[in-house]
C-alpha positions as CSV (number, residue, x, y, z in Angstrom):
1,X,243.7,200.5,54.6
2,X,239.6,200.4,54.1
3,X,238.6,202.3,51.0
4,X,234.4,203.1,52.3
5,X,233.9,205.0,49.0
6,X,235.0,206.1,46.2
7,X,236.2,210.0,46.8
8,X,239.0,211.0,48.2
9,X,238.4,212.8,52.3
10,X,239.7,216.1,51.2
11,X,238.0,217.4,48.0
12,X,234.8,214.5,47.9
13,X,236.6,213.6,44.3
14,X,236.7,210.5,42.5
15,X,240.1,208.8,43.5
16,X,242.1,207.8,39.8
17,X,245.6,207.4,42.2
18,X,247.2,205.7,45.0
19,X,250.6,206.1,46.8
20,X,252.3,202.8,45.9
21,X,254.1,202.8,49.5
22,X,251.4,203.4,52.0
23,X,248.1,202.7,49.6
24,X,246.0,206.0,50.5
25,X,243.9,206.4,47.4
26,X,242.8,210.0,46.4
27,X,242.3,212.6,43.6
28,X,244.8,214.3,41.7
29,X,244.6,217.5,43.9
30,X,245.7,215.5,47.1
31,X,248.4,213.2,45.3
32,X,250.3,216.6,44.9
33,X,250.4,216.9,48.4
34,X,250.9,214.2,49.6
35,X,253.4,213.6,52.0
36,X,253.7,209.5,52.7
37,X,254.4,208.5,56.2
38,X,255.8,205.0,55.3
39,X,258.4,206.5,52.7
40,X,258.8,210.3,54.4
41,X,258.3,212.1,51.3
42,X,255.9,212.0,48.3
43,X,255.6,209.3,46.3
44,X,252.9,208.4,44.0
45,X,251.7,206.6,41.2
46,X,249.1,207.1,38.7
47,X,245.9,204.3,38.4
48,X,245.0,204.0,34.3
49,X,241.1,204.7,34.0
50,X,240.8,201.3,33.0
51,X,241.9,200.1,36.5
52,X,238.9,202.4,37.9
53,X,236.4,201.1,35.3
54,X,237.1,197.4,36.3
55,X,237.5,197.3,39.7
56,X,236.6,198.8,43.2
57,X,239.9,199.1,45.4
58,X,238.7,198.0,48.8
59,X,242.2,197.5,50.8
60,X,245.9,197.8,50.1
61,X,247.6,194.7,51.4
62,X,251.0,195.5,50.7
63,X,254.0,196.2,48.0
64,X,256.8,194.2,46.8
65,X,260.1,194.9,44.9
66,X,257.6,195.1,42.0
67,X,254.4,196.5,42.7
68,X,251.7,196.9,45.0
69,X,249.2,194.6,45.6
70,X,245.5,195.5,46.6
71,X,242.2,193.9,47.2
72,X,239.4,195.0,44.8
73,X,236.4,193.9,43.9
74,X,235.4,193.2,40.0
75,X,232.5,195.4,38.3
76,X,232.0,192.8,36.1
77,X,231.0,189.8,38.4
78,X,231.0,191.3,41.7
79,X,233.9,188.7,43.2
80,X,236.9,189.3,45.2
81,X,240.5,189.6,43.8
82,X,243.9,190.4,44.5
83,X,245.4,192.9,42.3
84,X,249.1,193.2,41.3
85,X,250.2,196.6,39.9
86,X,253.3,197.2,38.5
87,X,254.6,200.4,37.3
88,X,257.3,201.6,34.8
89,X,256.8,197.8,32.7
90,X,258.8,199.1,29.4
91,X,258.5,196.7,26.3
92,X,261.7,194.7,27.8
93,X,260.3,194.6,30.8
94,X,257.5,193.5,29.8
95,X,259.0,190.6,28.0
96,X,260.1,189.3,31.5
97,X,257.3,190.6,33.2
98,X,255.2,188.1,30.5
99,X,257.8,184.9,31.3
100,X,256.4,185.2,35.2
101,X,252.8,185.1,33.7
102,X,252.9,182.0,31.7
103,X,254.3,180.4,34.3
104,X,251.5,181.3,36.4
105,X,248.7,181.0,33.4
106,X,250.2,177.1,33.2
107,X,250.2,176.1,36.9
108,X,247.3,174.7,38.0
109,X,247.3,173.2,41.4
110,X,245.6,173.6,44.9
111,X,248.8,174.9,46.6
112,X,250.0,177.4,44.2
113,X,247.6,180.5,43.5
114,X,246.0,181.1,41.1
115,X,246.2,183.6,37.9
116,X,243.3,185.0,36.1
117,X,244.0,187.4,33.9
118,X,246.6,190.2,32.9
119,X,246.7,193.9,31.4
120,X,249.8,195.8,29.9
121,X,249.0,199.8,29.1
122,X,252.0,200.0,27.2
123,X,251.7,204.4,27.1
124,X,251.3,204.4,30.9
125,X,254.0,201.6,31.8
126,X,251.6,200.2,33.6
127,X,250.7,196.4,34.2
128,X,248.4,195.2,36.6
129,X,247.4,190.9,37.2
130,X,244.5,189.4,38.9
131,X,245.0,186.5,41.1
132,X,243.4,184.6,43.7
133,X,242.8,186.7,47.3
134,X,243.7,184.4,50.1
135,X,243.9,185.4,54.3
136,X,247.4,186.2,54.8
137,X,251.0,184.6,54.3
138,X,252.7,182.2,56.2
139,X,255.1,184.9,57.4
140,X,251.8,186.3,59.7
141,X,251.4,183.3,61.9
142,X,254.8,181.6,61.5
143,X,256.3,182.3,65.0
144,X,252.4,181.1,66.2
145,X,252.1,177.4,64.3
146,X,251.7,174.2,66.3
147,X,254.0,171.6,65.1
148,X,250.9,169.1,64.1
149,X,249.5,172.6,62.2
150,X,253.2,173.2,61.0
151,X,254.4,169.7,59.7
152,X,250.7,169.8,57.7
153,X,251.1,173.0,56.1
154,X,254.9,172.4,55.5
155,X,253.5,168.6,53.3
156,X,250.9,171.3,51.1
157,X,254.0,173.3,50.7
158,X,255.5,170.4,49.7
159,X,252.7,169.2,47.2
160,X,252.7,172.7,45.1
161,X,256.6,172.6,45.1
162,X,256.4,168.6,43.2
163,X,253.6,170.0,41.6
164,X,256.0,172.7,40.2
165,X,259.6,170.6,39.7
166,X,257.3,167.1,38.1
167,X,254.7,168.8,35.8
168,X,255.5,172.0,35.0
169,X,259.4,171.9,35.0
170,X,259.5,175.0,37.0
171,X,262.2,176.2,40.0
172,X,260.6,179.1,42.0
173,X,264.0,180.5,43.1
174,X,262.5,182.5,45.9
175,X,260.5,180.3,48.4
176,X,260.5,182.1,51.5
177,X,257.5,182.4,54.2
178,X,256.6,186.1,52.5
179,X,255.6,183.9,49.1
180,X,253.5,181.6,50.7
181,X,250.0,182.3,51.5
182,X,246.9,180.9,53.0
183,X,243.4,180.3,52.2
184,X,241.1,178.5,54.4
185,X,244.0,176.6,55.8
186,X,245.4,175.8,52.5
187,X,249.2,177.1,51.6
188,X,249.5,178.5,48.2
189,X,252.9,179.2,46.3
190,X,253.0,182.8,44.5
191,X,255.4,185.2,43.5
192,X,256.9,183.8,40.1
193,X,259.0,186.6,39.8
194,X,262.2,184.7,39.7
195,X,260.7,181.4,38.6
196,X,262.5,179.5,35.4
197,X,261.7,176.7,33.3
198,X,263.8,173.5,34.0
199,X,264.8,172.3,30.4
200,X,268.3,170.8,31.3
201,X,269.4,168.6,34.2
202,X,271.0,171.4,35.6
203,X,270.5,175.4,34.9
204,X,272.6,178.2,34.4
205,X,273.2,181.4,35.2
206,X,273.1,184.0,32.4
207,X,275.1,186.3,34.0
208,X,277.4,185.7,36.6
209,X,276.3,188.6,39.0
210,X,272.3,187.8,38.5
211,X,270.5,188.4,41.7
212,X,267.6,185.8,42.6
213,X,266.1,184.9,45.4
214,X,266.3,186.2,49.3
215,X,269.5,185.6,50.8
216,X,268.5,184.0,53.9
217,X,267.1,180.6,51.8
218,X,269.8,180.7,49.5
219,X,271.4,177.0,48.9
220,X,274.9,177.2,49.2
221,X,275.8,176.4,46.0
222,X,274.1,179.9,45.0
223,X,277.2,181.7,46.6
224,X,279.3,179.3,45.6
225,X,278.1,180.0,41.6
226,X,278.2,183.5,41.6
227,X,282.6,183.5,41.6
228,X,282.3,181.1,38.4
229,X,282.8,181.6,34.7
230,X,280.3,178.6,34.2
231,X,277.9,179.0,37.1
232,X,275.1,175.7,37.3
233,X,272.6,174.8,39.5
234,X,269.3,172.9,39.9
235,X,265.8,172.8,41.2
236,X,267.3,171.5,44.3
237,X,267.9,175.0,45.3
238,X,264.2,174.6,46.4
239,X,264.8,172.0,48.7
240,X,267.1,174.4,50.6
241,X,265.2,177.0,51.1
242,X,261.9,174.4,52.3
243,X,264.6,173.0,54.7
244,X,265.2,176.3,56.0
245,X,261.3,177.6,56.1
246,X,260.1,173.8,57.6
247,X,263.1,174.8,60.2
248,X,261.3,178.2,61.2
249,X,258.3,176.9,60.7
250,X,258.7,174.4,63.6
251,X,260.8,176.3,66.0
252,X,259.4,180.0,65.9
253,X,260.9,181.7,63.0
254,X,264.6,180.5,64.3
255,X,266.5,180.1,61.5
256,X,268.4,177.1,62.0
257,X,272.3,179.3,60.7
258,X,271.7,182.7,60.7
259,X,270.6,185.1,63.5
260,X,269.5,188.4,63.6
261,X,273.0,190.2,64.1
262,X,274.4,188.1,60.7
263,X,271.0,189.5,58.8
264,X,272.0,193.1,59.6
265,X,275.8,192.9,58.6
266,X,276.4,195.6,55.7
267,X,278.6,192.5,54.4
268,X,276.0,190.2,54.4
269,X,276.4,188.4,51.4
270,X,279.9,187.5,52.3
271,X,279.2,186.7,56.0
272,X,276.2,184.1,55.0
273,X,278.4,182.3,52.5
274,X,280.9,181.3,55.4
275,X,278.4,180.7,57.9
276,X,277.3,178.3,55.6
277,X,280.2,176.8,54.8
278,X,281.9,176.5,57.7
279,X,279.1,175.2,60.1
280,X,276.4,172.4,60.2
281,X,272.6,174.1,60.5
282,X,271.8,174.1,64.3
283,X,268.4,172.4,65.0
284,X,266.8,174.0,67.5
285,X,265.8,171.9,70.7
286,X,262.4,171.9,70.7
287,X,262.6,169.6,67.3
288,X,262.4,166.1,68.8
289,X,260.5,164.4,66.4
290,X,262.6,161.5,64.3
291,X,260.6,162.4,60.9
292,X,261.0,166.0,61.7
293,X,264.7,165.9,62.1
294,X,265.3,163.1,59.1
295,X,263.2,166.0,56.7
296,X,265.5,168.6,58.2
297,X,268.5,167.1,57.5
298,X,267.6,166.0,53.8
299,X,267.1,168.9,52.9
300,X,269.6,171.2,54.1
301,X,272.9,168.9,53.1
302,X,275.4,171.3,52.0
303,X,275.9,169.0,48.7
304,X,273.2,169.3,46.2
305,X,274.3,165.8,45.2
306,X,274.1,164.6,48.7
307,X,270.8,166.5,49.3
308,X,266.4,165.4,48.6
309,X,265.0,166.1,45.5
310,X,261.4,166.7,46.4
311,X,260.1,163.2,44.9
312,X,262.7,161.8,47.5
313,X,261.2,164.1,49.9
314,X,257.5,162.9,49.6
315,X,258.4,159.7,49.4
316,X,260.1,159.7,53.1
317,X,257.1,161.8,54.5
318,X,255.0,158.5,53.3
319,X,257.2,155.9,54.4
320,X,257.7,157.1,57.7
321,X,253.6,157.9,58.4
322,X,253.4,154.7,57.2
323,X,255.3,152.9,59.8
324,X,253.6,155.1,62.4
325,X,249.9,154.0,61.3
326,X,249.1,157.4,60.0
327,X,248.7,156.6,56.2
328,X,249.8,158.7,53.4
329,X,249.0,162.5,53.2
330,X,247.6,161.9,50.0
331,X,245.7,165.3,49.5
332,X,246.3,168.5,49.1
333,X,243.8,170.5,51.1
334,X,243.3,171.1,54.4
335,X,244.5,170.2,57.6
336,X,245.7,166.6,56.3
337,X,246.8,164.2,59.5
338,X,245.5,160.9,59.3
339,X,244.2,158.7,62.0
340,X,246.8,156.4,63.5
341,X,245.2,152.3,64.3
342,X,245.8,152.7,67.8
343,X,244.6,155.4,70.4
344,X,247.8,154.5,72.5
345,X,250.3,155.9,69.7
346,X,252.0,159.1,71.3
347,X,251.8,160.6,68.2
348,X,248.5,160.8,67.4
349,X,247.5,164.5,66.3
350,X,245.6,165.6,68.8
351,X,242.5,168.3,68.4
352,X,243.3,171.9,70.3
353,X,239.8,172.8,71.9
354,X,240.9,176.5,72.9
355,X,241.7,177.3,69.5
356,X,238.0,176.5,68.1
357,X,235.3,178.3,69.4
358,X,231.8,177.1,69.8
359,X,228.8,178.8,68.0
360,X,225.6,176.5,68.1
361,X,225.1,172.6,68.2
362,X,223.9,171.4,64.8
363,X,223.1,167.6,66.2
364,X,223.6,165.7,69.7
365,X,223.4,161.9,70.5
366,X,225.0,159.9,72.5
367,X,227.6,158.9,69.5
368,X,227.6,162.2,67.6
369,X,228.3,165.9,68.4
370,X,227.9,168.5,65.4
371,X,229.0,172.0,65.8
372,X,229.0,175.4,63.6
373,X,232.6,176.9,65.5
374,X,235.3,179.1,64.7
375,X,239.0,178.8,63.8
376,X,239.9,181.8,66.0
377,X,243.5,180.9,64.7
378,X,242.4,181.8,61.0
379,X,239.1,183.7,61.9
380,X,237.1,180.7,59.5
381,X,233.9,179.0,60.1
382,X,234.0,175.7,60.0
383,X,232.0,172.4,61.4
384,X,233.0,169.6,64.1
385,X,231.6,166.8,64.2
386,X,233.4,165.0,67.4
387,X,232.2,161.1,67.8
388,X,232.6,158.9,70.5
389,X,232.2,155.4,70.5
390,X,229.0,153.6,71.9
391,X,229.4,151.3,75.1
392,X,228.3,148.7,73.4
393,X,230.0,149.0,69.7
394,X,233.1,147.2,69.9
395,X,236.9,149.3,69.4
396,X,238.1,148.0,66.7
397,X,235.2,148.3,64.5
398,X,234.7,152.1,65.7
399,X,238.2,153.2,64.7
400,X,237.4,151.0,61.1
401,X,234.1,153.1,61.1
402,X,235.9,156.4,61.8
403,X,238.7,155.6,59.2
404,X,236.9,155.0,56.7
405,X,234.9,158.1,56.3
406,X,237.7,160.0,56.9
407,X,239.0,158.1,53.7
408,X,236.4,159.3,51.7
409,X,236.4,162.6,52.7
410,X,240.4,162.5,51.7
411,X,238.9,161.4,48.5
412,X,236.1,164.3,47.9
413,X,238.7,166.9,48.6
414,X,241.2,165.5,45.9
415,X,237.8,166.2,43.2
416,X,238.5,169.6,41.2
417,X,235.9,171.8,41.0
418,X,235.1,172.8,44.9
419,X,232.0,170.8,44.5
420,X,232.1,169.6,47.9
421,X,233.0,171.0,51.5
422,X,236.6,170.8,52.2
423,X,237.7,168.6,54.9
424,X,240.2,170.0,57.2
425,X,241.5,166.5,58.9
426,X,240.7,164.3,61.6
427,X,242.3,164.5,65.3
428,X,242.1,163.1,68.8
429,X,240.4,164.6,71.4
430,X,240.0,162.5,74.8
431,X,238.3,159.5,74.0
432,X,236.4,160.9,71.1
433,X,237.6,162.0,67.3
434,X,237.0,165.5,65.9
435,X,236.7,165.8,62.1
436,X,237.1,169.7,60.7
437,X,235.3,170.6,57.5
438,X,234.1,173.6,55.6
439,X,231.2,174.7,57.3
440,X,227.5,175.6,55.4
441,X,224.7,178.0,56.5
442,X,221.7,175.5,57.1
443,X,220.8,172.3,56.4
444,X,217.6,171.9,54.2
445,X,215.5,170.0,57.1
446,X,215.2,172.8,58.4
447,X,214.1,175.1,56.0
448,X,211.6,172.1,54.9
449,X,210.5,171.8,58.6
450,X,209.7,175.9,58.1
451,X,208.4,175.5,54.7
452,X,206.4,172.5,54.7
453,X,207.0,172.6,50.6
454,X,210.2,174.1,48.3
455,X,208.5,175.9,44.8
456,X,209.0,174.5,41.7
457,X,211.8,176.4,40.5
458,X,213.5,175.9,43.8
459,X,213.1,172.1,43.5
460,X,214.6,171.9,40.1
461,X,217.9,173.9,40.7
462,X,218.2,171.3,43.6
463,X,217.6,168.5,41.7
464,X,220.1,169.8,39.2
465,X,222.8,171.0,41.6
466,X,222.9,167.4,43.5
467,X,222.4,164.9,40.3
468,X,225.5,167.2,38.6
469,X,227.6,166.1,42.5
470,X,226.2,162.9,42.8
471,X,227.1,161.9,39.1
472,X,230.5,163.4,39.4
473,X,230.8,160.7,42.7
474,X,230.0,158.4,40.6
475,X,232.4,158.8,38.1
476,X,235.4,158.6,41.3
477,X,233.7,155.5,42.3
478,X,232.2,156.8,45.7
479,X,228.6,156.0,46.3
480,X,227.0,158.4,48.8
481,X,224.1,155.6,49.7
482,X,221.7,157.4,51.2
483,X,220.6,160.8,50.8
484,X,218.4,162.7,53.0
485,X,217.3,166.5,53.8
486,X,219.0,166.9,56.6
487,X,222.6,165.3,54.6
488,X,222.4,168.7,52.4
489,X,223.8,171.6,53.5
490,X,223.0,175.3,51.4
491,X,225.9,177.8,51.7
492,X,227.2,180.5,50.2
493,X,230.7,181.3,48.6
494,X,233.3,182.4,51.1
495,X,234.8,184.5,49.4
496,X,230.9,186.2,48.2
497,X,228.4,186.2,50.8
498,X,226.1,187.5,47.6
499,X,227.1,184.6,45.1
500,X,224.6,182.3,44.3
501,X,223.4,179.5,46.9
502,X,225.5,176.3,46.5
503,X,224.2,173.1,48.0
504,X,226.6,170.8,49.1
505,X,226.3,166.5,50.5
506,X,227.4,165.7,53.7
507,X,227.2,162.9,56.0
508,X,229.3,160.2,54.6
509,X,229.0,157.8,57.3
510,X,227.4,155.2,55.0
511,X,229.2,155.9,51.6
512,X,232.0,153.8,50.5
513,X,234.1,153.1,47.3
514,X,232.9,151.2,44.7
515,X,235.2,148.1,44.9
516,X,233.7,144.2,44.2
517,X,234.7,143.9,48.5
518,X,232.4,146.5,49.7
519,X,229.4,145.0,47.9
520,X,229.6,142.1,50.2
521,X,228.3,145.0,52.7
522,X,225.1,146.6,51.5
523,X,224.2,150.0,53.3
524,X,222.3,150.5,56.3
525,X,219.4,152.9,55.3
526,X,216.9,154.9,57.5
527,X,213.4,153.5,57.6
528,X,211.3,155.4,55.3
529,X,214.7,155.8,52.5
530,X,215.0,152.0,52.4
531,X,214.6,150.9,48.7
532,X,212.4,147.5,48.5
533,X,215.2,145.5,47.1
534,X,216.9,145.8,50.5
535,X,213.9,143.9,51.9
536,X,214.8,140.6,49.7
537,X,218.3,140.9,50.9
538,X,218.0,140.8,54.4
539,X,215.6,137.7,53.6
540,X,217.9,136.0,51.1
541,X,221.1,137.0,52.0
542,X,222.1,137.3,48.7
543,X,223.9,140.4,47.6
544,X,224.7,139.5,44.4
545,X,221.9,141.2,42.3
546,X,222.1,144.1,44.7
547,X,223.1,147.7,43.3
548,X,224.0,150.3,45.3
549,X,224.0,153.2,42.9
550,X,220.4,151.9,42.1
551,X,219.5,152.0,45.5
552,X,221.4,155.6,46.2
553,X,218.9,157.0,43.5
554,X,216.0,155.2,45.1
555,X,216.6,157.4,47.9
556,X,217.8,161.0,46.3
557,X,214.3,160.0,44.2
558,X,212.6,160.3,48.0
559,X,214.5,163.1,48.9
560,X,213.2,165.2,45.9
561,X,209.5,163.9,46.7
562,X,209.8,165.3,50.4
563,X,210.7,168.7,49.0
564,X,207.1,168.6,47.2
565,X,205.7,168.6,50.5
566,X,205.0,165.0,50.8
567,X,204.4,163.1,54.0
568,X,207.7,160.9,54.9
569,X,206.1,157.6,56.3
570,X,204.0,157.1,52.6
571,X,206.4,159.5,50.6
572,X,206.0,157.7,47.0
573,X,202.0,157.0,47.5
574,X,201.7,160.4,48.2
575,X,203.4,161.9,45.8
576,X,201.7,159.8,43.5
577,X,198.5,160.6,44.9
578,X,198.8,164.4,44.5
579,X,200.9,164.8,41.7
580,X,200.7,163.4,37.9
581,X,202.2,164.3,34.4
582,X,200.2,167.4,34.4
583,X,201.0,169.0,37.2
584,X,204.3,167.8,37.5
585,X,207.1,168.0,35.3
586,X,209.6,165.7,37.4
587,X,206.4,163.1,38.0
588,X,207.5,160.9,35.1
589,X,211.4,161.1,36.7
590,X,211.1,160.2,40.1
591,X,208.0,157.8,39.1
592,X,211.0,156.0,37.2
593,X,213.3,156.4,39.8
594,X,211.6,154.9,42.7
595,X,210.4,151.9,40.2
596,X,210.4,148.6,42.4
597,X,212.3,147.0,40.0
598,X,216.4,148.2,40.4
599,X,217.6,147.6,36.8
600,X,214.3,149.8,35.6
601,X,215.4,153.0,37.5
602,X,217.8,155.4,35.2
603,X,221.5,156.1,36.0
604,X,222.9,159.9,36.6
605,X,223.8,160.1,33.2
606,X,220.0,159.7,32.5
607,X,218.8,161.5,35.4
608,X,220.7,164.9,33.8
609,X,219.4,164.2,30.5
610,X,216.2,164.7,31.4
611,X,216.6,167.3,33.8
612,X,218.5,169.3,30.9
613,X,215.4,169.1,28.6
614,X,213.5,171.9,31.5
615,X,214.2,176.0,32.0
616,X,216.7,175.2,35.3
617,X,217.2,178.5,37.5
618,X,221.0,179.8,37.4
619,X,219.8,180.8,41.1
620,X,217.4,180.6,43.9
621,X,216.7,182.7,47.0
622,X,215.6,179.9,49.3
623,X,214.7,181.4,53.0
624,X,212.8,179.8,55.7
625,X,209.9,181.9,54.9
């Protein structure tokens, strides 16, 4: 439901409540007349004026056995949340209410969402949480999920859960579709509310008849443990219940024991428990794939001895990719297949051109096709850049070409920090290759085309902003090479169209990892970015003095030059021609870091030192005008 303002229809007063079933927000004066259509009487709950003072309830997006969750926006910094509010939290039930957020206060992890902070109004009962607003759950789209889409989701799934039972020691209880939402493509685990700490090999029950989790993922050994006087179990309970969602997940929401009929039994609970035991799950027939039907039947053996932890589980996604050419899944984010060697492997993933929809062309040649589209699957912008090799370029040495920026765009998305655009995967499409990434506004050739010149202040956040991501490449051992105007893209925050402008690198077509192999192959520059030293190489053939970061910086030093309006055939000459330590605060910088001699230009480390010592802008407003 869209909240447009802040007073109720009926009496144009400030709304302080909300009906915790159906989320209509209103005055006092309503609320006692309300009659709710999705409970068929009147049921509502009181907001605390702090809740009003903090945050602007936008939409209600849905309740839970515990509370209702809504999406507001913060007062204080004007970003997007999803708020959790529980009512009638007692002191004891606040004590377990608190166990559910440590656990999530302690998890920190791509695939499981993430907590920001936490109120309890102990004289109102009332506790509400912050965390992370993402798109929808996997529940929405489950009956519509490709099974490339499904298996890649179902391996970030996956991730969060090892994330969970390896570092933090923690057993959800309750993973189900409902507890598992998306953002941007990425699966996030939530809903702690039955999570426990793993301190033993095995955990017990504290009372015989407690009640966790949904019955439909239940391991057996659940049912089993609730007729004993010494009930145990262990985190392999979670491997059930992903058996059981990968299972849906695949085949359409068909659960692979149960149907609809046993669901609705009033004797449920009894029924389940000897459909369980008595028969083996039944894989539906559109599951043909050998890995998909090894996965399935690790994880749902009956016999939690018998059955995958999810270390085991990993391990046989990564062997088995691994025979087929695809490489590990090694990151967390995105739409994560990798490339198999050979274009005549049947199970290559292949690209789904009706689900991406066409928006403008960002760059065209014969090799390379770039493209702002959208994912009408998740309603997300994002960019395609589909290649196709030259007549002339030989196969083997496209594919290594193709693979190996795809490996470093693996690598960015594995960086904390959402310094760099997310990269959704690479596919097949025809005889080209289509990589997916987090699409950006503009790139800033453009704007400099418009501009002719970027002011002062503008130029130093910019400096700033791309020395901070080019050092942190540096420290992953990833050297972008070359870095030109139309390689930055200037975007916005997805989830805040009025956040401050972020600029991001892309094009990593010529960046590599820093290994003592790759400097046996310096990198190709563009004309007018070439950095002298490149000259006695290609004379000498001797690459042993050469340094790429050197050279990288050689070419960011250009970049920043350009943006001052400088012409790009003579860039350095003219800069140095119209600028000098007067007029120019960065003259003595770039002067150094365009110095003909390599070992004489300063590293990152220096390069941020410097730039430190000036007033940097938290923001700009950089238009083509």
């Amino acid at each position: 439901m869209q909240i447009s303002s802040n007073e109720c229809v009926s009496h144009k007063r400030e709304n302080n409540c909300f009906c915790k079933a159906c989320g209509s927000i209103m005055c006092p004066e309503c609320s006692q007349t309300h009659f709710c259509p999705k409970m068929k009487k009147k049921v509502i709950e009181y907001l605390d004026e702090s809740l009003l003072d903090n945050f602007k309830f936008e939409k209600y997006l849905g309740a839970g056995s515990s509370g209702s969750v809504f999406q507001v926006t913060s007062i204080t910094d004007d970003k997007k949340y999803a708020l959790k509010v529980i009512d009638s939290v007692d002191q004891e039930s606040f004590q377990i209410a608190k166990k559910e957020i440590a656990i999530m206060a302690k998890i920190k992890h791509p695939n499981i969402i993430r907590y920001f902070s936490s109120n309890w109004l102990k004289k109102k009962e009332l506790l509400w949480i912050t965390m992370e607003l993402c798109d929808g759950s996997l529940d929405d789209c489950i009956k519509n999920l490709e099974v490339t889409m499904a298996f890649d989701y179902f391996y970030q799934i996956c991730e969060g859960v090892r994330a969970m039972h390896q570092n933090y020691k923690i057993i959800h209880r309750d993973l189900k579709p409902g507890n598992i939402l998306l953002k941007n493509n990425t699966p996030k685990l939530c809903d702690f509310g039955e999570a426990k700490p793993l301190t033993k090999a095995t955990m017990t029950l504290s009372d015989k008849k407690e009640a966790f989790g949904t019955l439909e993922y239940l391991a057996p050994e659940i049912f089993e443990i609730m007729e004993k006087d010494d009930p145990k179990y262990n985190e392999k309970t979670d491997i059930w219940a992903l058996g059981i969602i990968f299972h849906k997940m695949l085949a359409k929401n068909i659960h692979p024991f149960l149907n609809e009929v046993h669901l609705t039994k009033i004797n449920k609970i009894s029924k389940i428990k000897k459909i369980l035991h008595e028969n083996d799950p039944k894989i539906d027939p559109s599951i043909i794939d050998p890995l998909h039907l090894k996965i399935l039947k690790g994880c749902l053996e009956k016999s939690p001895k018998e059955r995958l932890d999810i270390q085991e589980l990993m391990e046989l996604i990564d062997q088995e990719n691994d025979q087929k050419g695809f490489g590990k899944l090694t990151h967390p984010i995105g739409l994560s297949i990798a490339l198999p060697l050979s274009d005549n492997d049947s199970k290559a993933p292949m690209f789904d051109a009706k689900r991406y929809k066409i928006l403008d062309k960002i760059k065209r040649n014969s090799i390379v096709n770039m493209s702002h589209a959208l994912d009408c699957f998740t309603n997300t912008p994002v960019t395609l850049k589909i290649q196709t090799k030259h007549q002339n370029l030989p196969e083997d040495i496209f594919i290594d070409m193709i693979q190996h920026e795809d490996t470093i765009l693996r690598m960015l998305n594995m960086i904390p920090g959402n310094r760099f655009l997310k990269y959704y995967g690479l596919y097949k499409h025809k005889a080209s290759y289509v990589m997916i990434m987090e699409d950006g506004d503009k790139d800033l050739e453009s704007i400099l085309v418009a501009r002719k010149a970027l002011k002062e202040d503008e130029i130093l956040y910019l400096f700033h902003s791309l020395a901070s991501d080019l050092f942190l490449l540096n420290k992953n051992n990833i050297c972008k090479g070359e870095i030109k105007p139309f390689d930055i893209i200037m975007a916005h925050s997805l989830e805040n169209k009025h956040s401050p402008i972020k600029f991001y690198l892309s094009d990593y077509e010529n960046a590599y990892i820093m290994t003592p192999d790759e400097l046996e192959n310096p990198i190709l520059f563009t004309r007018y970015f070439t950095p002298p030293e490149m000259s006695e190489i290609s004379e000498s053939y001797d690459v042993t003095t050469y340094d790429p970061l050197k050279a990288e910086i050689y070419t960011f030093a250009i970049t920043i030059m350009l943006f001052h309006g400088c012409e790009l055939k003579n860039c350095k000459e003219d800069f140095l021609l119209k600028f000098n330590e007067k007029n120019n605060k960065l003259f003595s910088l770039l002067k150094k870091m365009t110095d003909i001699d390599p070992e004489k230009r300063p590293d990152y480390c220096m390069i941020l030192k410097k730039l430190r010592k000036f007033d940097i802008p938290k923001t700009i407003n950089l238009k083509n005008d």
